[in-house]
N, C-alpha and C positions, 0 to 999 in steps of 0.2 A: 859220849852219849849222855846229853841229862834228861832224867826221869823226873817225872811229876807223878806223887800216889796221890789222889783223890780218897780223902779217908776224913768218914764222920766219928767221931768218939761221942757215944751215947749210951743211956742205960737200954739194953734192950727192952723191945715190947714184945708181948704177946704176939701183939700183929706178924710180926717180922714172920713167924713162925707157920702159924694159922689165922686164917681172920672168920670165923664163922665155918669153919670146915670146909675152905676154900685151900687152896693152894697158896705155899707161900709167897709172900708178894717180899719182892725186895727192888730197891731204886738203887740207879746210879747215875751216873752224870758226866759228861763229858770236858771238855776245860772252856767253853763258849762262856759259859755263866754260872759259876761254881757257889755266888753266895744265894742266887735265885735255888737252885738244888737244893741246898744248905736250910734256908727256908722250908719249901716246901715239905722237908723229913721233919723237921721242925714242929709244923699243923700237924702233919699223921703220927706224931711221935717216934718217929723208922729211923735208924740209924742210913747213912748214906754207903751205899755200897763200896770198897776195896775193889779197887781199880791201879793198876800203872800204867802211864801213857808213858813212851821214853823217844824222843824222837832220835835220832839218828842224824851224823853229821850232815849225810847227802839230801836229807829233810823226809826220807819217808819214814813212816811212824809203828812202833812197834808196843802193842796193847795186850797186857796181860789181867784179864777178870780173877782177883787173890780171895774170891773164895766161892764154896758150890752154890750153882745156881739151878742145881740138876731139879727139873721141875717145876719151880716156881715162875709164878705170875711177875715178867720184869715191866719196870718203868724205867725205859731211861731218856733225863734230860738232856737235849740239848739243842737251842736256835742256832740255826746254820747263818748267823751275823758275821760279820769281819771280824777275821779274813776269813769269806764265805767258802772258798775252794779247798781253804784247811778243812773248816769244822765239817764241812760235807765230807769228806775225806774218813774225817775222825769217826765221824758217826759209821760209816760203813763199813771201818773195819771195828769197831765197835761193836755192834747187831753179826757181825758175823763171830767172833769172839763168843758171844752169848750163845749163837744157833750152836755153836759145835760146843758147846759145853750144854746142853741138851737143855737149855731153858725152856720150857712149856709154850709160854707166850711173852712176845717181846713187846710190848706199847711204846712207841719215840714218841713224846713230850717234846714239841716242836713250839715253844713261845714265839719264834717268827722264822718263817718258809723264807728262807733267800731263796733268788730267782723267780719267787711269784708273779713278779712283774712281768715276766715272758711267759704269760697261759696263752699266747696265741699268736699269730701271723699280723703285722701291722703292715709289711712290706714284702714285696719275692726274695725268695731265696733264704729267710729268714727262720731261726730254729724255734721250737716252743720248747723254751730251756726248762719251765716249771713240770712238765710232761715226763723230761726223759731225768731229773732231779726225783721223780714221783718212780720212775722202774724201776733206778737203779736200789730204791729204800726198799720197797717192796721185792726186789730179786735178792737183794741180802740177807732178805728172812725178817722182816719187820710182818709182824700180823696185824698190827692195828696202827693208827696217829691218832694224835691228840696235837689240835692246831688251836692257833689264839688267831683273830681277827685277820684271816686269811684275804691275800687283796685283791682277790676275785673268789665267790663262793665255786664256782666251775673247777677250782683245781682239786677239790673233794672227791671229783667225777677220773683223774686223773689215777689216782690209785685203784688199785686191785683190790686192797682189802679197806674194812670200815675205818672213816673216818669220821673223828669227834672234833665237831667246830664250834669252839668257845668264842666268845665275844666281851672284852673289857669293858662293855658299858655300864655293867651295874658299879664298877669299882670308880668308873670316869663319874657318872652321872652322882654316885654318893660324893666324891668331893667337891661337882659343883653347885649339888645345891646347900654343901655347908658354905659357899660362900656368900648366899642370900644375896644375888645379884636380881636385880631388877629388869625389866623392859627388856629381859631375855628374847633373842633372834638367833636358831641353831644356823649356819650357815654350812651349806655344798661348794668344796673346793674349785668343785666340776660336777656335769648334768651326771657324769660316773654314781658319783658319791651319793644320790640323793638319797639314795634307797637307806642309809646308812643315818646321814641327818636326817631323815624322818622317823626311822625308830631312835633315835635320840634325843628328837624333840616330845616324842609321845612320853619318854619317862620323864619330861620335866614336864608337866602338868600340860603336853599337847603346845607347847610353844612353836610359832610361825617358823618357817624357816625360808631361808633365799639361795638364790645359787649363780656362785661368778660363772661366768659363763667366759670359757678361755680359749684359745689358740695354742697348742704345743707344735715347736717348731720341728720337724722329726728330724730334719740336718745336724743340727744343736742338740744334743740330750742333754733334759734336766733344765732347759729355759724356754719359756712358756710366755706368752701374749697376751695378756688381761683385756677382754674388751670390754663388757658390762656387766652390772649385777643385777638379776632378777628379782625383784622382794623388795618388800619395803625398811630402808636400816637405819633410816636418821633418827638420831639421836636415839638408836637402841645400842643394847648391850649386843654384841658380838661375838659366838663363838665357834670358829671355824673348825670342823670336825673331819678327820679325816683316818683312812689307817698308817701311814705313817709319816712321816716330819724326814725327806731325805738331804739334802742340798738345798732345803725350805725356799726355793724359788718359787713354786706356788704359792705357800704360803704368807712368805714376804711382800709376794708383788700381789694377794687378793689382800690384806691386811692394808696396802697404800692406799688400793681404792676404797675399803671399803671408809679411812679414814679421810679422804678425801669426798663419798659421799655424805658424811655427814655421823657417823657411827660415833655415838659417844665412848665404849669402851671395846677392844675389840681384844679375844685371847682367842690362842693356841689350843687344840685338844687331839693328841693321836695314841694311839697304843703303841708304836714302837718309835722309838727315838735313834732313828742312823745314823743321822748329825752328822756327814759326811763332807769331805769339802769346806767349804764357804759358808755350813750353814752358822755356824759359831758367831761369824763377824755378821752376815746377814740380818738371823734373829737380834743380835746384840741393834743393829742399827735399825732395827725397826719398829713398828707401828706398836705392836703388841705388847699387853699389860704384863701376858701370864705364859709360860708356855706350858703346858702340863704334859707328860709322858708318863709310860708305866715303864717297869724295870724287867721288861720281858727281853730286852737285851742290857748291858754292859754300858754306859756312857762314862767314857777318861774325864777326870776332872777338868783335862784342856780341853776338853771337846764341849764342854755343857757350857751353854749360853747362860748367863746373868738371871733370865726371870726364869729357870726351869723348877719346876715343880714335877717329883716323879711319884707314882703310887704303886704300890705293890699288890701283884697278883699274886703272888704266891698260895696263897688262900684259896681266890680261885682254879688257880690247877690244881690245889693237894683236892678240893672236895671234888672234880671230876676224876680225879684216878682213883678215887675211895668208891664212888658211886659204879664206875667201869671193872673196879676188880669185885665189888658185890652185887654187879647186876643189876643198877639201880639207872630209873632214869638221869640222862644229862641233861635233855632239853627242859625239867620241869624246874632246873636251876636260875631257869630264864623267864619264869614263868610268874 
């Protein structure tokens, strides 16, 4: 049997203890994304919770929480990423681990919902996997989420208890406009996405946006039919906005046309980076200058394409679990 301790070595704070005559708050983290964790105790100055994960040869997992949590306010991280049926796994006996060690309230820090992509019925017979991914967190004793760029807002609606939906755009939008790019056009993957490039065209000074308008093949997952783009993109800058970059066949094949209509610079912009697949040789062979991602999951050094650029949220989840364990608004971080 090999164990993994998850263990922060830090000077303690105050926090840890009390924060305002609140309950103590203490974080842990699961093994999805342990230096995002790592970070985040980092901004709140918190030591990262004593945890053992040990799995077992036959693969199921056995979690030991190494020290009291009797009472306190928990945050625990962790994106259900690849391998997604582990870390959901992990997380569940996880939250339950916590309940029965009489934790007050459990918050899951979810940097990205696998399975989102099934919030609903596309065909008969067909499950809505994000739904029953949403009971089982909530039946294990989760009180609250904290999600980042969820890829449907509707799966919020999906859980029993409250949920806090973050959005990486301020951290996206501040590093594009340090690049002082010009003749800026926020582009829509898909008629899906506009809602999305329109509030990200507003934080750069109200820039135009367009939108490919595509064909997904539903026989074939993951390869898609490009037909036109709506907007005007010659010889503008290009930047195609999406929530996440999977198997970049969207991506790839709206970046052809848009290079082919006339697009003088065209880059990449998503919150989580899955980079699954093909997208590695894809991205590498394609149109695009830039690809930018946040580190809201893990990318293997063999897996990151050549132009990737990633940005750290970590910031932003430490100030909404600070703002959540004092009561504070979330949405006026947005504001």
């Amino acid at each position: 049997m090999v164990e993994t301790v998850i263990r922060k070595e830090t000077k303690v704070n105050p926090l840890q203890t009390t924060m305002n005559g609140k309950r103590p708050v203490k974080i842990f983290s699961g093994r999805a994304n342990i230096p995002l964790a790592e970070s985040i105790c980092n901004h709140l100055d918190l030591p990262l919770g004593r945890i053992k994960i040990s799995p077992f040869l036959d693969g199921e997992l056995y979690v030991q929480v190494q020290e009291s949590v009797r009472g306190c306010d928990v945050f625990l991280i962790q994106p259900t990423c690849t391998p997604v049926n582990e870390n959901i796994m992990e997380l569940l006996i996880i939250i339950d681990a916590l309940k029965r060690a009489s934790a007050e309230k459990i918050t899951i820090v979810m940097p990205y919902f696998g399975y989102g992509r099934q919030d609903r019925k596309a065909a008969g017979r067909e499950p809505i996997t994000a739904k029953l991914v949403a009971d089982l967190l909530c039946r294990a004793g989760t009180t609250r989420v904290l999600a980042l760029d969820l890829h449907a807002t509707q799966i919020m609606g999906f859980f029993d208890v409250l949920v806090d939906h973050l959005f990486a755009t301020p951290v996206l939008v501040k590093h594009i406009q340090s690049l002082n790019l010009k003749d800026l056009v926020i582009v829509s993957p898909d008629v899906g996405g506009v809602q999305r490039a329109r509030a990200f065209a507003k934080k750069l000074n109200d820039a135009p946006i367009a939108i490919i308008d595509k064909r997904r093949i539903h026989e074939k997952q993951n390869i898609v039919e490009v037909l036109n783009i709506i907007g005007e993109i010659k010889g503008k800058t290009c930047i195609v906005v999406d929530d996440m970059i999977d198997s970049a066949g969207t991506i790839v094949k709206g970046a052809e046309l848009l290079a082919k209509e006339g697009a003088k610079e065209i880059l990449a912009c998503a919150t989580h980076g899955v980079l699954s697949g093909p997208a590695k040789e894809r991205l590498d062979g394609s149109s695009l200058s830039t690809i930018i991602i946040t580190n809201s999951i893990p990318v293997l050094k063999e897996r990151a394409p050549k132009k990737l650029k990633t940005l750290d949220v970590s910031g932003l989840l430490a100030e909404a679990i600070k703002r959540i364990h004092l009561d504070d608004s979330v949405s006026e971080m947005f504001e």
